[in-house]
C-alpha positions as CSV (number, residue, x, y, z in Angstrom):
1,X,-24.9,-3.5,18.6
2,X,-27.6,-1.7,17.1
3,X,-30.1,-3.8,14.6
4,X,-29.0,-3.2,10.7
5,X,-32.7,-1.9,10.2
6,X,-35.3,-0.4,12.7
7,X,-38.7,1.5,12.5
8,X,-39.1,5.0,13.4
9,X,-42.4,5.8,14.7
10,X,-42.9,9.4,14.6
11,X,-45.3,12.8,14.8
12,X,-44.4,15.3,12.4
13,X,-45.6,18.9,12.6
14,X,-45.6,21.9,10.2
15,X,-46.2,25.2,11.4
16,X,-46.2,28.2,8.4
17,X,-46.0,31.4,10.3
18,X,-47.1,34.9,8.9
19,X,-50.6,35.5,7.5
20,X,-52.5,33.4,6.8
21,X,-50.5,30.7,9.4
22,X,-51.4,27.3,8.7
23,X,-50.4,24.3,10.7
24,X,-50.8,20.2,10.4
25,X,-49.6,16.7,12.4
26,X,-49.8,13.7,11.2
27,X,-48.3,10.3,12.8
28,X,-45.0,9.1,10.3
29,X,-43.6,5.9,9.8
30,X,-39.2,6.3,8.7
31,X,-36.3,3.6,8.6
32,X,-33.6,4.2,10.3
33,X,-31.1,2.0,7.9
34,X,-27.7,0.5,8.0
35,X,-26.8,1.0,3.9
36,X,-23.2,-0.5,5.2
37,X,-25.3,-3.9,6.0
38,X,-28.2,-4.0,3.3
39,X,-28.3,-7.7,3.1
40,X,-28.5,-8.2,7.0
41,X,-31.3,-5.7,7.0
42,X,-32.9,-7.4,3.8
43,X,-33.6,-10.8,6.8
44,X,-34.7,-8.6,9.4
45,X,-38.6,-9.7,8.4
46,X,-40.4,-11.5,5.8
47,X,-42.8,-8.4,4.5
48,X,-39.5,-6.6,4.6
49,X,-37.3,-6.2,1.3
50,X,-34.1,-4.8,-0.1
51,X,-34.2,-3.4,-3.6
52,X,-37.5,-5.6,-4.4
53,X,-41.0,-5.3,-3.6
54,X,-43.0,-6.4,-0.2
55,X,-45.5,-4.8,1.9
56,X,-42.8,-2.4,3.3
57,X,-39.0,-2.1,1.0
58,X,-36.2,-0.1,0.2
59,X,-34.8,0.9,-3.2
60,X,-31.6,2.5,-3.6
61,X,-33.1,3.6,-6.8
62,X,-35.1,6.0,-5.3
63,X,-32.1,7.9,-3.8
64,X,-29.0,10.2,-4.8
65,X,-27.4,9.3,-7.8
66,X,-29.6,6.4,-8.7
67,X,-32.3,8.7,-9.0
68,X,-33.6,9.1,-12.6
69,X,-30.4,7.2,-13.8
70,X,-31.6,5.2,-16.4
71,X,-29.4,2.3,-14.5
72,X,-28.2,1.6,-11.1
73,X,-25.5,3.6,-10.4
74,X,-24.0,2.6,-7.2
75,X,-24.4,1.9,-3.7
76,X,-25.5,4.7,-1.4
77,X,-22.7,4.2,1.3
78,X,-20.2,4.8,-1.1
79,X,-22.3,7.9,-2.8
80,X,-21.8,9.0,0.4
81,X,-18.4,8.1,1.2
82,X,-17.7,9.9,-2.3
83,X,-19.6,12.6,-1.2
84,X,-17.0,12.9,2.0
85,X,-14.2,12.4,0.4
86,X,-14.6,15.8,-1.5
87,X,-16.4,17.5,1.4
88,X,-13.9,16.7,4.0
89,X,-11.0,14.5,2.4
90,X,-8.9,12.5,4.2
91,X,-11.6,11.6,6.8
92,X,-12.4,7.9,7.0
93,X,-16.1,7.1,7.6
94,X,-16.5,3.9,9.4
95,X,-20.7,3.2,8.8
96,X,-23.8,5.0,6.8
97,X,-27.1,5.2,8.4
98,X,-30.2,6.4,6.4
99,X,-33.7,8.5,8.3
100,X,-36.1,8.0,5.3
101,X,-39.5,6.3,4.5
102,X,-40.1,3.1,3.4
103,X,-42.0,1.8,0.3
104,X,-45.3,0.6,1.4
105,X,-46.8,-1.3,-1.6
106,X,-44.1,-0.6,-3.6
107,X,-44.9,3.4,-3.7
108,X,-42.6,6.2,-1.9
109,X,-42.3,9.7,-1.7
110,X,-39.6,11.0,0.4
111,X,-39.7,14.9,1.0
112,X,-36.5,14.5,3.1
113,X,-34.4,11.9,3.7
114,X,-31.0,11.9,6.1
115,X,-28.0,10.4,5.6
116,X,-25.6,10.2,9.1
117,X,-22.3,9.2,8.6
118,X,-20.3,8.2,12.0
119,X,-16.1,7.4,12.9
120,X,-14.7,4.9,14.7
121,X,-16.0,5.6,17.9
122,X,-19.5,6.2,16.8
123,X,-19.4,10.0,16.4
124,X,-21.4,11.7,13.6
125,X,-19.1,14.1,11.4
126,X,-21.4,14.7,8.4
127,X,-25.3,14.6,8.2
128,X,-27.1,14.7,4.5
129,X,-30.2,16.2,3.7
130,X,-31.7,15.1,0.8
131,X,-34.5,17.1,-0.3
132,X,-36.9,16.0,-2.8
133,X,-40.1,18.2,-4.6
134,X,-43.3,16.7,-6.2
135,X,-41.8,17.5,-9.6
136,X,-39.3,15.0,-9.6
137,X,-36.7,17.1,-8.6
138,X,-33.7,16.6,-5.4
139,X,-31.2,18.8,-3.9
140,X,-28.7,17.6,-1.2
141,X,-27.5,20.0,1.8
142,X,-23.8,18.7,2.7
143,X,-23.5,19.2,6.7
144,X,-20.1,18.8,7.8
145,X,-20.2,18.2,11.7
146,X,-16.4,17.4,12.8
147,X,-15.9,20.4,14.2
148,X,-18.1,19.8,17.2
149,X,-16.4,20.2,20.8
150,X,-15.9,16.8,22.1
151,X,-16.1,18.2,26.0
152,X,-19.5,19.6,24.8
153,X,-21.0,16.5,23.2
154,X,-20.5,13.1,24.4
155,X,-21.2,10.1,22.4
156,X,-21.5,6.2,22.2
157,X,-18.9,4.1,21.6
158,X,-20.8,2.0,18.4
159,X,-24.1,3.3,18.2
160,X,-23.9,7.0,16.7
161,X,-26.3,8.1,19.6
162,X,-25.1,11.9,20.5
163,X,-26.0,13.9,23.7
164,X,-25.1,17.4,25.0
165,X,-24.5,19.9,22.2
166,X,-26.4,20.3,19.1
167,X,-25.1,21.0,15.8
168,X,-27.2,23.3,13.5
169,X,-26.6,23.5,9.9
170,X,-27.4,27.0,8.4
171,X,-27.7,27.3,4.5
172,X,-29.2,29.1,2.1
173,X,-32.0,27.8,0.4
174,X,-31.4,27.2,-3.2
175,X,-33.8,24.5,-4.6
176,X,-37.8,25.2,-5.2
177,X,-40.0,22.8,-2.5
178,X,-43.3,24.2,-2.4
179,X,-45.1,26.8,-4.8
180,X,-46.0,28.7,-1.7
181,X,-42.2,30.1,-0.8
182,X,-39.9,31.2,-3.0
183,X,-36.2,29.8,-3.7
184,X,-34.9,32.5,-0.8
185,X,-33.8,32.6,2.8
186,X,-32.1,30.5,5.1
187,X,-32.6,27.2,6.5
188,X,-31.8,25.8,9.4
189,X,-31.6,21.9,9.7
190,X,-30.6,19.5,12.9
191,X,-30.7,15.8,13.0
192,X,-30.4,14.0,17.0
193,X,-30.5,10.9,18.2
194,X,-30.3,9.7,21.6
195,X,-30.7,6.0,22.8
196,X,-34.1,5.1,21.3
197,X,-35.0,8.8,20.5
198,X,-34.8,11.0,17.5
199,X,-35.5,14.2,16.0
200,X,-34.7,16.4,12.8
201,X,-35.8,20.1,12.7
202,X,-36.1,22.0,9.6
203,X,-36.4,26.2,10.5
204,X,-37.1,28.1,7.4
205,X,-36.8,31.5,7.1
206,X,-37.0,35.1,5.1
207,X,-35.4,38.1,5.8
208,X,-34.8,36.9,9.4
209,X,-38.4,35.9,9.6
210,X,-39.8,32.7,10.7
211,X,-41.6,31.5,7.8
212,X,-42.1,27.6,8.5
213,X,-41.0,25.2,11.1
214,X,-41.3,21.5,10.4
215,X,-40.2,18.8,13.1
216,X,-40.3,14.9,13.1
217,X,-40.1,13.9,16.4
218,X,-39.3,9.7,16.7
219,X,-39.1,6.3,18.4
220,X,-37.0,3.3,17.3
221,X,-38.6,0.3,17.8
222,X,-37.1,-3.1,15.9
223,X,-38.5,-4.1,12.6
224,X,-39.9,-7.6,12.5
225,X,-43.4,-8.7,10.4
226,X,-45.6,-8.0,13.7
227,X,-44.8,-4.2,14.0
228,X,-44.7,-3.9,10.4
229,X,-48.0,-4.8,10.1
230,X,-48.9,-3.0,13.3
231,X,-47.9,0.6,13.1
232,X,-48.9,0.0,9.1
233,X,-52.3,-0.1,10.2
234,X,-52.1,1.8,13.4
235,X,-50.7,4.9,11.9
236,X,-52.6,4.7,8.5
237,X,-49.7,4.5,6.5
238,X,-51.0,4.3,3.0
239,X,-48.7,3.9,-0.3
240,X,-47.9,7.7,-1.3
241,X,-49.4,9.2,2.0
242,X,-46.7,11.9,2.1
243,X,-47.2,12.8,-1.4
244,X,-51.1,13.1,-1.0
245,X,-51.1,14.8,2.0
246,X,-48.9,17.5,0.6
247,X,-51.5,17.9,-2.0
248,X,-54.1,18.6,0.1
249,X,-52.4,20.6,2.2
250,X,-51.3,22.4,-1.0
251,X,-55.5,22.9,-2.1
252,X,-55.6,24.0,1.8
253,X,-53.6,27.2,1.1
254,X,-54.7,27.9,-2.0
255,X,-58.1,28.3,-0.3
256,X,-56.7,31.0,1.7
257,X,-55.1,32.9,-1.3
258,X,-51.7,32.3,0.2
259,X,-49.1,34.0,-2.7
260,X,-48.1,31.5,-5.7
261,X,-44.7,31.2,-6.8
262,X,-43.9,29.6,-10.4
263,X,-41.1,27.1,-10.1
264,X,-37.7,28.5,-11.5
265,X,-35.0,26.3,-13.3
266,X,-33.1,24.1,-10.6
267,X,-29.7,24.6,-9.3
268,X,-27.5,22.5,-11.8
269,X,-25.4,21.3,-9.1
270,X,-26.4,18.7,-7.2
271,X,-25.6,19.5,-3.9
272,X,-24.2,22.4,-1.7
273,X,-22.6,22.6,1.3
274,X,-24.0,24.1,4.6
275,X,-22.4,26.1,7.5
276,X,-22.3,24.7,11.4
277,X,-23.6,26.6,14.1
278,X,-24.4,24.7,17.7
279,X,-27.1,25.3,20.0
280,X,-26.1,24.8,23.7
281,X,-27.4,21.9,25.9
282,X,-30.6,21.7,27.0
C-alpha cells in the first residue's frame, strides 16, 4: 500500500521554440499526496505539517475553492469528487492523490498542480490541472480519462500506477499564464506514473506550432525528516523558488525583446473541460 505522502524528486525543463528560443532546467521538489488520508500524511515526519506551518507543509488553503475564500471552504477530495460528479456523474471515485509543491518555510507558489483521481481497482479516470499565474489568478483543466482501452493500458490493483497507453488531454487555452503568449492555442497536457516513476507534459501550441514544451520528469522516494532535510538542501529548494525563478526567467526574455502581451480579463468560469486523445505505447 502506497505511503499517504511521498516526495517527488524531479528535473523540470522548459523549452520556448520560435525566435528567439529560450530554454531552462532546474532540479524540483513536488508531493505526491493522499488528500483522502491527510491526517496519516500529517505523522509521516516531524518537519512535516498538515494545514500548519513546518519546514516543509501543506495547505488546503492554497488550492481550488479555498483559494482567496475569505474562509476554508472544504476539503479538496470532496472539491474534487464534486468536481466528478458533474463531469462524469454517476462515477464513484474511490481515493484523491495530489502532484504539487510543498510549502517550504511557510511560502508556495504552485504554477501547476495535479489532482489524480482513481476507481476501485486503482485506475485513473480523471486527472486535474490546476493552473495558477503570478497575479493571483487559477484555472482548472477537467481531464476525463475513463474512456481509456483497458487491453491497451494495464494497471495496479491499489496503487494508481498505469502502463501501456497514454492519455493526452487536448484543450484550448483560455486563461493568461505568462505575458509572453497570448490566451490562444491548444494545449496538450499528460500526467504518468509508473512504480516509483512520474512524469507530466505540458505541449503548448499556436496555429499548429510548437510554441513551448515544459516537462517534469520525477522519482518517489518516502518522506521522513532525513530526506526532507536532504533534498531541501541538495536541490536548493528555497521558499518561493518557483515564483522567483519565473521572474527571472521573465527579465531573461524581456532582454531579448520577445513580444509583450497585456493580461486580458479572466475566464469567469472556473474550470473547463478538456478532450482525450492517446498516444500509443512506447
Amino acid at each position: 500500500m502506497m505511503s499517504p505522502v511521498m516526495l517527488v524528486l524531479s528535473d523540470i525543463s522548459h523549452m520556448r521554440y520560435g525566435k528567439p528560443s529560450h530554454y531552462l532546467k532546474r532540479k524540483g521538489l513536488s508531493l505526491w499526496i493522499d488528500l483522502d488520508n491527510l491526517a496519516a500524511a500529517n505523522d509521516a515526519s516531524w518537519l512535516f505539517a498538515i494545514n500548519r506551518f513546518n519546514l516543509l507543509s501543506f495547505k488546503e488553503k492554497d488550492y481550488g475553492p479555498n483559494f482567496h475564500a475569505k474562509r476554508y471552504v472544504m476539503p479538496l477530495a470532496q472539491y474534487i469528487r464534486e468536481l466528478a460528479a458533474e463531469v462524469i456523474p454517476e462515477t464513484k471515485i474511490a481515493n484523491v492523490r495530489l502532484l504539487t509543491f510543498p510549502r517550504i518555510l511557510g511560502a508556495v507558489f504552485n504554477p501547476l498542480s495535479v489532482y489524480v483521481a482513481t476507481d476501485q481497482s486503482g485506475q485513473i479516470f480523471m486527472t486535474v490541472y490546476e493552473v495558477s499565474n503570478t497575479f493571483g489568478e487559477k484555472h482548472t483543466y477537467v481531464a476525463h480519462d475513463h474512456v481509456v482501452d483497458d487491453a491497451e493500458e494495464t494497471t495496479g490493483e491499489t496503487t494508481g500506477e498505469t502502463t501501456g497507453a497514454r492519455p493526452v488531454h487536448v484543450t484550448e487555452k483560455r486563461f493568461y499564464v505568462s505575458p509572453f503568449f497570448p490566451v490562444e492555442g491548444e494545449y496538450r497536457l499528460s500526467f504518468r506514473h509508473e512504480k516509483n516513476r512520474m512524469q507530466v507534459m505540458v505541449a503548448y501550441s499556436i496555429k499548429n506550432k510548437p510554441a513551448l514544451l515544459a516537462v517534469l520528469r520525477g522519482a518517489l522516494t518516502p518522506l521522513t525528516g532525513l530526506s526532507i532535510v536532504k533534498h531541501v538542501i541538495s536541490s536548493w529548494q528555497l521558499p518561493m523558488r518557483p515564483f522567483v525563478s519565473i521572474h527571472v526567467e521573465a527579465l531573461k526574455l524581456w532582454w531579448k525583446r520577445v513580444r509583450y502581451f497585456s493580461r486580458p480579463v479572466p475566464p469567469q468560469q472556473p474550470w473547463s473541460k478538456t478532450e482525450l486523445k492517446k498516444n500509443k505505447p512506447r
